[in-house]
C-alpha beads as a LAMMPS data file, in Angstrom:
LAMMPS data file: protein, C-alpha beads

340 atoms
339 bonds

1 atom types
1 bond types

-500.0 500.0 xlo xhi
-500.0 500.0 ylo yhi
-500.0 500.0 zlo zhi

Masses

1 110.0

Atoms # bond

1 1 1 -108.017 62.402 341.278
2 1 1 -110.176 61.769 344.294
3 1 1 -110.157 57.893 345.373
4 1 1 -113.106 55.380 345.621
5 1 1 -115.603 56.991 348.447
6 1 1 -116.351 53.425 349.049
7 1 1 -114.468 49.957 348.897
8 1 1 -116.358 47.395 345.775
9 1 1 -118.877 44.992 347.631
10 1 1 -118.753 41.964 345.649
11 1 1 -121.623 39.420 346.368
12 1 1 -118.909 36.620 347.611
13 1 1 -118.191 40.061 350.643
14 1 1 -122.111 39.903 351.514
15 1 1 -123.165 38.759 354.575
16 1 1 -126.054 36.225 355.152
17 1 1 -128.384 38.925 356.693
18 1 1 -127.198 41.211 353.761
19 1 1 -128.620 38.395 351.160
20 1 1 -131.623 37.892 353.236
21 1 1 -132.463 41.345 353.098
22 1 1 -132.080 42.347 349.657
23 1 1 -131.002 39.985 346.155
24 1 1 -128.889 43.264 345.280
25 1 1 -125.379 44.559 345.462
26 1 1 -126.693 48.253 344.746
27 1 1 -129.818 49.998 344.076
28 1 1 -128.353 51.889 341.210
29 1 1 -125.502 50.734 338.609
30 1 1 -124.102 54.312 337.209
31 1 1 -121.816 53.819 334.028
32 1 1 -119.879 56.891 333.615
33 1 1 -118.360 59.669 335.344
34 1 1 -118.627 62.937 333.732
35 1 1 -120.983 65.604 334.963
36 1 1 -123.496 63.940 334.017
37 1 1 -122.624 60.544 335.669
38 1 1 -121.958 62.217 338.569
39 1 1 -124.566 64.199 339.398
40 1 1 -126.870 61.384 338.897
41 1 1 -124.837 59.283 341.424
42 1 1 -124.527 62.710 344.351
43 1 1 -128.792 62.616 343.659
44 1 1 -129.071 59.187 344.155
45 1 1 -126.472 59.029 346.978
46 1 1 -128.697 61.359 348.849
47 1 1 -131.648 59.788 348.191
48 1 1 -129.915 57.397 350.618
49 1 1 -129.545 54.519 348.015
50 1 1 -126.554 52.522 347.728
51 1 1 -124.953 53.457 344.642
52 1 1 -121.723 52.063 341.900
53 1 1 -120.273 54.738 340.095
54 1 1 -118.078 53.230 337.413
55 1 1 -115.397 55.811 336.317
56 1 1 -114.613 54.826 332.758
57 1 1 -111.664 57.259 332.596
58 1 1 -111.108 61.315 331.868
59 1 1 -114.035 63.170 331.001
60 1 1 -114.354 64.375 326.932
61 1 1 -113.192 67.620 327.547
62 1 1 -110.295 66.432 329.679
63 1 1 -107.936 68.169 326.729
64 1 1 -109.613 71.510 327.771
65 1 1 -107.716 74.355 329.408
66 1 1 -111.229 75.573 331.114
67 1 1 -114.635 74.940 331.240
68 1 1 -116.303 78.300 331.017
69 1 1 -120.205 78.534 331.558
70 1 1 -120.330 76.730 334.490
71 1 1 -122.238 77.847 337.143
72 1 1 -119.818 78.871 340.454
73 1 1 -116.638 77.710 339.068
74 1 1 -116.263 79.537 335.896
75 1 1 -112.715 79.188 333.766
76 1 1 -112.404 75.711 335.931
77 1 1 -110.164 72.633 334.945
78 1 1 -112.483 70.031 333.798
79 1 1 -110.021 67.605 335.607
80 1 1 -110.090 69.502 339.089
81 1 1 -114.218 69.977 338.277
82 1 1 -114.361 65.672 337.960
83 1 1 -112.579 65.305 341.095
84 1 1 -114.502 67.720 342.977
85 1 1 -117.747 65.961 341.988
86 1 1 -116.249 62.775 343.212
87 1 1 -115.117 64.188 346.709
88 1 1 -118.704 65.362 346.866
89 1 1 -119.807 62.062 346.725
90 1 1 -117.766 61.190 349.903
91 1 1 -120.581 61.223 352.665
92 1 1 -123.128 59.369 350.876
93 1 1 -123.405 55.308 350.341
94 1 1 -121.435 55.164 347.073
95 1 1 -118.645 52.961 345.559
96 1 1 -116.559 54.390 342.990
97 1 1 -114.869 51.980 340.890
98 1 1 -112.344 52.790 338.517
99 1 1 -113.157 50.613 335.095
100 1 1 -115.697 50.266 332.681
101 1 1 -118.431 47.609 332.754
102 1 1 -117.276 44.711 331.022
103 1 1 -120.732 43.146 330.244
104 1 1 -124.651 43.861 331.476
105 1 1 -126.801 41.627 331.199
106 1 1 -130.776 41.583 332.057
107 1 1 -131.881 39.341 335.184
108 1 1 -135.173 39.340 337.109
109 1 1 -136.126 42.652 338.241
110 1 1 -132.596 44.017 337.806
111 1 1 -129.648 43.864 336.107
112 1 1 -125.751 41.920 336.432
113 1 1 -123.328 43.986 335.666
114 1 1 -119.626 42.374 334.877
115 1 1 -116.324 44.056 336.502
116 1 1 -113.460 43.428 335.493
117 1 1 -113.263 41.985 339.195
118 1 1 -116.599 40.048 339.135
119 1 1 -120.254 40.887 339.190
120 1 1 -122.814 42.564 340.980
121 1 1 -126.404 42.286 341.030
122 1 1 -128.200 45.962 340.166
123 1 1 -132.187 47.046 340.335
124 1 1 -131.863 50.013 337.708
125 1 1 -128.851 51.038 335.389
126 1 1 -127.976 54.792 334.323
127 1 1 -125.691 55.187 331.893
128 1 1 -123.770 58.269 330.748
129 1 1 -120.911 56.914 328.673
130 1 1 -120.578 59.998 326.755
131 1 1 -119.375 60.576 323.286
132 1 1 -116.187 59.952 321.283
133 1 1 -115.149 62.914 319.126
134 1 1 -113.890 61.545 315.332
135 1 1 -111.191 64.509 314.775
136 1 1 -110.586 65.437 310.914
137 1 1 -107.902 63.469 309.308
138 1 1 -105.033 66.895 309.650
139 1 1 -101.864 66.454 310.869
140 1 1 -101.369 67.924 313.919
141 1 1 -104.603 68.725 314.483
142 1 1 -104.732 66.121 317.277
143 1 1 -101.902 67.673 318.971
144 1 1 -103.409 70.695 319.289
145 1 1 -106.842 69.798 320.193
146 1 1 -107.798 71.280 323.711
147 1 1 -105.049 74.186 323.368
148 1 1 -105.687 76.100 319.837
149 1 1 -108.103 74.115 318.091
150 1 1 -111.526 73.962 319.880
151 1 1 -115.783 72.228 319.887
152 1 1 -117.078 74.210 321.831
153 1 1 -117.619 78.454 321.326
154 1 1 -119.508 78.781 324.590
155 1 1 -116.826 76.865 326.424
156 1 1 -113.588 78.694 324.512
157 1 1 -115.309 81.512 322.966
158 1 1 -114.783 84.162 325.219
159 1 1 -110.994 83.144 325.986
160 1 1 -110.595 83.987 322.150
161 1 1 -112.908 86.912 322.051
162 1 1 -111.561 89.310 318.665
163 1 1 -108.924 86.698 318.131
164 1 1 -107.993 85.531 314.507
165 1 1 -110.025 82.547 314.374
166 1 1 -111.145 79.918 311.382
167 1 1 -113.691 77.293 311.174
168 1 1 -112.547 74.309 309.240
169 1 1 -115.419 72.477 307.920
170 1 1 -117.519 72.653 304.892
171 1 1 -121.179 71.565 304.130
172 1 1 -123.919 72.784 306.185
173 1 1 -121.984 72.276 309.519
174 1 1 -119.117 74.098 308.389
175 1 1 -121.388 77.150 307.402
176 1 1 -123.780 76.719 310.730
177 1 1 -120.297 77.402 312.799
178 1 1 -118.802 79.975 310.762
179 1 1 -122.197 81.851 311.323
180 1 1 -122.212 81.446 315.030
181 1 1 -118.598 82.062 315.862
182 1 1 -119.192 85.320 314.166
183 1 1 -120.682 86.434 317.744
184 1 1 -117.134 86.207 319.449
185 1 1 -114.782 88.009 316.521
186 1 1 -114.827 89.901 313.335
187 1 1 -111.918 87.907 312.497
188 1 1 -112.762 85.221 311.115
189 1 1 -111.696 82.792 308.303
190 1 1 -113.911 79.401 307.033
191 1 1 -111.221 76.829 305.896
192 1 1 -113.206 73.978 303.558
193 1 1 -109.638 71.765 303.301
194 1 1 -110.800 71.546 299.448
195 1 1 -114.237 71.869 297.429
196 1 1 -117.037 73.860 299.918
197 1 1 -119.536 72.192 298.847
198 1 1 -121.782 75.294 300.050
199 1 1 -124.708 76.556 298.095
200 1 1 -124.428 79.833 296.361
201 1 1 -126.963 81.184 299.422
202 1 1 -124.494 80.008 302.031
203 1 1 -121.905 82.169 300.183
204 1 1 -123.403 84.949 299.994
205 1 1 -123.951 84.760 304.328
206 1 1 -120.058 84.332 304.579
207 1 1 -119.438 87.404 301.990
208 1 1 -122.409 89.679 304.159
209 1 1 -120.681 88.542 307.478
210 1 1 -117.763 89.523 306.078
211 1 1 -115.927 86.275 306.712
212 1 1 -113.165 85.020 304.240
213 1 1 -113.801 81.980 302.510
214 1 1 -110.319 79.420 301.921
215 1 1 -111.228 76.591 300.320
216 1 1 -107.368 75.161 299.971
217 1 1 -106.321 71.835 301.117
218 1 1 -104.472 72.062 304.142
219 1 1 -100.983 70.062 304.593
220 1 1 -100.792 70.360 308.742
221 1 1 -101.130 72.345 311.253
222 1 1 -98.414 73.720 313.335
223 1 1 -97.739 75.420 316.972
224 1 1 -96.158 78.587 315.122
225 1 1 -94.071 78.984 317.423
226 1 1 -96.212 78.951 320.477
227 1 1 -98.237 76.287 322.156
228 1 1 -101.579 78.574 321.607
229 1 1 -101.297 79.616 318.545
230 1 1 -101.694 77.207 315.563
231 1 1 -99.976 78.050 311.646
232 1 1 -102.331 76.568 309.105
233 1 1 -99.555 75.059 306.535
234 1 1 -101.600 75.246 302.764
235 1 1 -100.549 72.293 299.938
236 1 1 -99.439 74.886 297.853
237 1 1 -96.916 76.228 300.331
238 1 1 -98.262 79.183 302.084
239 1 1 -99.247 79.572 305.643
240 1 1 -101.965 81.113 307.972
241 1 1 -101.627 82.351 311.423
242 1 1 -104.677 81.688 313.438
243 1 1 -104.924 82.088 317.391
244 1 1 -107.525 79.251 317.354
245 1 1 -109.373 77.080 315.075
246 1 1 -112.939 75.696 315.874
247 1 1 -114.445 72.694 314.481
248 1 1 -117.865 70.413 314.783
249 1 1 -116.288 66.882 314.476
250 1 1 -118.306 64.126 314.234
251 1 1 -119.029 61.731 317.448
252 1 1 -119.932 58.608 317.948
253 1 1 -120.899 56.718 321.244
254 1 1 -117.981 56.004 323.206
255 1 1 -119.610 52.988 324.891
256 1 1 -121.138 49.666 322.861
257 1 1 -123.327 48.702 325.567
258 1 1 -126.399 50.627 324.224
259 1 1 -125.796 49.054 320.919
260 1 1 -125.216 45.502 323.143
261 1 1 -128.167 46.453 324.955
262 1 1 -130.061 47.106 322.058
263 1 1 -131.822 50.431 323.162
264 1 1 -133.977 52.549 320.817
265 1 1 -131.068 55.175 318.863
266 1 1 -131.798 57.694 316.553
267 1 1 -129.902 58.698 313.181
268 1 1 -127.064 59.941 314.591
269 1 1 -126.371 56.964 316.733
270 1 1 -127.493 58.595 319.718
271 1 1 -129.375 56.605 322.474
272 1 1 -133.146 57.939 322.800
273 1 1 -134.844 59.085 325.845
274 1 1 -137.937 60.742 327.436
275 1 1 -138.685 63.482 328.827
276 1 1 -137.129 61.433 332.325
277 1 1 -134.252 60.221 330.523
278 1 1 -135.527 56.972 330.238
279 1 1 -134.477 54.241 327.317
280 1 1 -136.469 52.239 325.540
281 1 1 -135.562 49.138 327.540
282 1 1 -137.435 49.735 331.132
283 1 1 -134.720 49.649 333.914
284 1 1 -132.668 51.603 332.530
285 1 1 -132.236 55.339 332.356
286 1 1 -129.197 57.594 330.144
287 1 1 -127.824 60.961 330.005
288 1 1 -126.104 63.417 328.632
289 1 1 -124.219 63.536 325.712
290 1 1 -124.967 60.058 324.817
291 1 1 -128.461 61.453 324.503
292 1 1 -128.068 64.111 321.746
293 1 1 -128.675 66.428 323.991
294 1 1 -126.415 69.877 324.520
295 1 1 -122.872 68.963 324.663
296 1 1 -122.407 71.315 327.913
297 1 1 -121.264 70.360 331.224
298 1 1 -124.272 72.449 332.871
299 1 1 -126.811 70.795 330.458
300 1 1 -125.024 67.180 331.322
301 1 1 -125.522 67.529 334.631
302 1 1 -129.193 68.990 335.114
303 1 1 -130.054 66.143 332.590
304 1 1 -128.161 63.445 335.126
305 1 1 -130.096 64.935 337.711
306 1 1 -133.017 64.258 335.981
307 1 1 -132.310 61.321 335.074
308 1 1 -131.681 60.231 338.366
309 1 1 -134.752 61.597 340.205
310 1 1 -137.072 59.131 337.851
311 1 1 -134.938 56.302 338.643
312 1 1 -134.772 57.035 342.101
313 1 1 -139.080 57.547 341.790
314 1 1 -139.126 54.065 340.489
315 1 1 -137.373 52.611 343.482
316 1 1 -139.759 54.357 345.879
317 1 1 -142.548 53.555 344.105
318 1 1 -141.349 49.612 344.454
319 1 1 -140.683 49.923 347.999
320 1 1 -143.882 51.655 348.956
321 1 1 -145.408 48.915 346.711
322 1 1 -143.271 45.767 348.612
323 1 1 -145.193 46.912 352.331
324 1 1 -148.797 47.145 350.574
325 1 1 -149.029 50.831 350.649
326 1 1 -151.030 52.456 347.683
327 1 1 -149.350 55.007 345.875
328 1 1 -149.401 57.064 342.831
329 1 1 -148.931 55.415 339.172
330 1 1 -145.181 54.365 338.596
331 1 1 -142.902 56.309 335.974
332 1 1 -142.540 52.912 334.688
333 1 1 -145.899 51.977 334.163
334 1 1 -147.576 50.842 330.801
335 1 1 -148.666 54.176 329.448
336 1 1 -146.278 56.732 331.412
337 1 1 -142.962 54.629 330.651
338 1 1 -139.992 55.023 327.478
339 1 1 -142.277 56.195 325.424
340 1 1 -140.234 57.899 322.431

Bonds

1 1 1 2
2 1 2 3
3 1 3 4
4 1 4 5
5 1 5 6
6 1 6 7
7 1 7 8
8 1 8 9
9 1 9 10
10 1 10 11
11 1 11 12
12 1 12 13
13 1 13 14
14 1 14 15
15 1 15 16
16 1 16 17
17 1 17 18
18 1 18 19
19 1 19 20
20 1 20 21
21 1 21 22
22 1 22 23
23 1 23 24
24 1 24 25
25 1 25 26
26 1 26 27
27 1 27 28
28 1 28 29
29 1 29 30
30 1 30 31
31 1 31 32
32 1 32 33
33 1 33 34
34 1 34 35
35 1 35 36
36 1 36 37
37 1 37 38
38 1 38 39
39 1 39 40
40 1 40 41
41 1 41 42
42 1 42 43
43 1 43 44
44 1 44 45
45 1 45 46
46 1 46 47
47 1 47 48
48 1 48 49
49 1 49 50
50 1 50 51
51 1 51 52
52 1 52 53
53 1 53 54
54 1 54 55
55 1 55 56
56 1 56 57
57 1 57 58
58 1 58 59
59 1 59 60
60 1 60 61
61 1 61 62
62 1 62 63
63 1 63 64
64 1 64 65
65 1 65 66
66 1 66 67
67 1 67 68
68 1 68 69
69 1 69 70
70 1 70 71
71 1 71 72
72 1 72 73
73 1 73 74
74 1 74 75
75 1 75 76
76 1 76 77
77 1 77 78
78 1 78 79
79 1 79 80
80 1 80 81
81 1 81 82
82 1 82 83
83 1 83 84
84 1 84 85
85 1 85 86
86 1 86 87
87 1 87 88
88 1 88 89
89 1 89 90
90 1 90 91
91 1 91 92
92 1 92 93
93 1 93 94
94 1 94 95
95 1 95 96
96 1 96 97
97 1 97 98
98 1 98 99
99 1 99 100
100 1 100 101
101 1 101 102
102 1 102 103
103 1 103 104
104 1 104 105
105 1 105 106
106 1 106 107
107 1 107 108
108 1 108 109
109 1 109 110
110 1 110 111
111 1 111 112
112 1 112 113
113 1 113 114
114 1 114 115
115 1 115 116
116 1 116 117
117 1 117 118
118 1 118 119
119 1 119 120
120 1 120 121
121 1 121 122
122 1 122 123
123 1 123 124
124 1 124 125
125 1 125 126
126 1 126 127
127 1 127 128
128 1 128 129
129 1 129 130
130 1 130 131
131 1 131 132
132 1 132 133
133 1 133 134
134 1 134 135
135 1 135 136
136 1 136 137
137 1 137 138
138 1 138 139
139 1 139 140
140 1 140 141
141 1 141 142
142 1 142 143
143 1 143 144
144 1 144 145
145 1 145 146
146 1 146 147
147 1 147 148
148 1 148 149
149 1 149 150
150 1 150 151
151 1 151 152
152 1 152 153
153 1 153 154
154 1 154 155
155 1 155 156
156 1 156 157
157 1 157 158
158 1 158 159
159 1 159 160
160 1 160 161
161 1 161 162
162 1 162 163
163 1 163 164
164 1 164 165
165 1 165 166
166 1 166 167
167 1 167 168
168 1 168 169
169 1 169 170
170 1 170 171
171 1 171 172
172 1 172 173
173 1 173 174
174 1 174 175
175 1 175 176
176 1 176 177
177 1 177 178
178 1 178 179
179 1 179 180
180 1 180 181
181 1 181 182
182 1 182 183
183 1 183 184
184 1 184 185
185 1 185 186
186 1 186 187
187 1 187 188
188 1 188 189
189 1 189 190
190 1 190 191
191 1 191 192
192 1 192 193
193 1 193 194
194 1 194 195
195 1 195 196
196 1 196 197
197 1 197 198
198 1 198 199
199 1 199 200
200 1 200 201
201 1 201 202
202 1 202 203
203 1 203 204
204 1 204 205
205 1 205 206
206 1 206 207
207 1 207 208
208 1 208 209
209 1 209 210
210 1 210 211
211 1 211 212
212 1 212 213
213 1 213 214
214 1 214 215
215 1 215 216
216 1 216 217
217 1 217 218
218 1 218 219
219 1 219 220
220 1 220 221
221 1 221 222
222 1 222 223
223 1 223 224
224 1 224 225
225 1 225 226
226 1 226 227
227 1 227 228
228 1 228 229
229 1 229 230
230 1 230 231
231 1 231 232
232 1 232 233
233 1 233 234
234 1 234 235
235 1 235 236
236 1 236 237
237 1 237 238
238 1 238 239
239 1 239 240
240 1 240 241
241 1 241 242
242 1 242 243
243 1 243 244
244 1 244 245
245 1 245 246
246 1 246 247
247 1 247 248
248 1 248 249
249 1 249 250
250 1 250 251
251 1 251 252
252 1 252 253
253 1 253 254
254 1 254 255
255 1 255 256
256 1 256 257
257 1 257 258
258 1 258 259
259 1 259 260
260 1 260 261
261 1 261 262
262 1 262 263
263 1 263 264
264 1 264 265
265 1 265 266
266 1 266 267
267 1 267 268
268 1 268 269
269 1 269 270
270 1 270 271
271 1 271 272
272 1 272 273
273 1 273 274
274 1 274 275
275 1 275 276
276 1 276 277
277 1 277 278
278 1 278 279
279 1 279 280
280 1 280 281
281 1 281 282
282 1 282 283
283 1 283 284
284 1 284 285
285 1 285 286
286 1 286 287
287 1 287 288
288 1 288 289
289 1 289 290
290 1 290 291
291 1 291 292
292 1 292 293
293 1 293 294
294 1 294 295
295 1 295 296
296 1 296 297
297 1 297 298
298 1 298 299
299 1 299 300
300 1 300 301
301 1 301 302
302 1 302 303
303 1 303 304
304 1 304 305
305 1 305 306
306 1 306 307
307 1 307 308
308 1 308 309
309 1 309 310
310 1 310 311
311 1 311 312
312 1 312 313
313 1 313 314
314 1 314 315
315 1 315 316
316 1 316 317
317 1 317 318
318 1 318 319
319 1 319 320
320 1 320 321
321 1 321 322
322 1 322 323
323 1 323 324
324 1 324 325
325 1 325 326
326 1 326 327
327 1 327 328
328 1 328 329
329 1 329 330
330 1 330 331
331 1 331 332
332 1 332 333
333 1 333 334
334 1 334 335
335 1 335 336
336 1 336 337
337 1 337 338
338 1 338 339
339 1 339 340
């Protein structure tokens, strides 16, 4: 992994000119590293602002063999894709620190953010903290995730293109995916792990798709044999030999600073944002998956992007405004701001 482009400026490392100048450590706090994190802090670092990028740790699809869909770089590690994105950031005027934030709390104009090494002094916050996926109680599904048993079709679709496949999930979800990984193979199995709980319509799509229906509780899953294959072992004893299994499991934030923060979330516990990806709480900005928006690494990182350029509009806008220039209406204004 690449190392900190910058060494942490604490406020007690300032110099007196440096405190004279500006009450901040950083124009720009952002909490997360994924693609989403990241290409808000490369926009921002070439903005020319000085910039913390706090690298919480591997990125959700760390457990991936490839990230496919990705624009240049294709059937890439997500691991050699995060430190790429963090050698990028070398040239530019920002500090990598590895850690979460410990604690952020609102000040005038800005923000303090607690390190596990002290705090600094922030004008806007970004976060992109990302999601937790909540993995089906199966044994051994776990130990398989990443390797046979899969979220995402347009990441590990195509690697598994006409391969035996199954869907474990029931309700709605369970039928939605079935559905849609229908695209990839004509092999194709919907494991409920008990009662389907489908209506008699949603049936009736699995039997004109021509996709079997197994509503059996499952004991565990197995390697069969082979790392990339996984054996489906049944309560009553039998088996099923599956090249991959794909699955929606349910998320929740991985962070509990928008909940600490108390930004605006929807039903699903996600944190809501404009069109700009900004919160509800003015200052601060969040994107992608955190959001609710498309789990992909492309979509993550156009949405840090844009994310970034209203913060970074903000800051201008401030600047312009501190030398008595006029200037257009702020993207923080009264009537242009969070609204949701």
């Amino acid at each position: 992994m690449a190392q900190p482009s910058h060494t942490l400026q604490l406020p007690s490392d300032q110099t007196e000119a440096d405190h004279q100048r500006s009450p901040y450590d950083y124009d720009a706090a952002v909490i997360g590293a994924g693609p989403a994190g990241l290409s808000a802090a490369l926009v921002l670092g070439t903005a020319r602002r000085r910039v913390l990028l706090l690298d919480g740790g591997p990125p959700r699809n760390a457990a991936a063999q490839a990230a496919h869909g990705v624009f240049t770089r294709d059937g890439a590690d997500p691991l050699s894709l995060k430190a790429e994105g963090l050698r990028q950031l070398e040239p530019y005027d920002v500090t990598v620190e590895q850690g979460a934030a410990r604690q952020v709390r609102l000040a005038e104009d800005g923000f303090v953010v607690r390190l596990a090494v002290g705090e600094v002094r922030v004008r806007r916050l970004l976060l992109a903290t990302g999601l937790e996926d909540l993995l089906p109680a199966v044994n051994g599904l776990r130990e398989r995730w990443g390797e046979s048993v899969h979220h995402c079709p347009y990441c590990d679709g195509w690697p598994n293109r006409e391969a035996q496949l199954a869907v474990l999930g029931s309700h709605q979800e369970g039928h939605h995916l079935a559905l849609s990984m229908r695209a990839w193979t004509d092999h194709l199995t919907l494991l409920t792990n008990g009662p389907d709980e489908l209506t008699a319509e949603q049936r009736r799509d699995l039997q004109r798709l021509d996709i079997a229906l197994d509503t059996r509780p499952i004991l565990r899953l197995s390697d069969a044999g082979r790392a990339d294959l996984a054996r489906v072992h049944f309560r009553d004893g039998d088996t099923l030999d599956l090249e991959a299994v794909f699955l929606n499991p349910q998320q929740r934030q991985r962070s509990n600073l928008p909940h600490r923060l108390g930004l605006q979330l929807d039903d699903k516990g996600r944190v809501q944002v404009n069109e700009h990806g900004m919160t509800s709480l003015r200052g601060i900005w969040a994107a992608g998956d955190m959001t609710g928006a498309p789990q992909y690494v492309m979509s993550a990182a156009a949405a840090g992007q844009v994310a970034a350029v209203s913060l970074n509009a903000t800051l201008i806008h401030e600047d312009v405004h501190g030398y008595g220039a006029a200037f257009h209406e702020s993207p923080e204004s009264e009537d242009k701001g969070a609204e949701l």
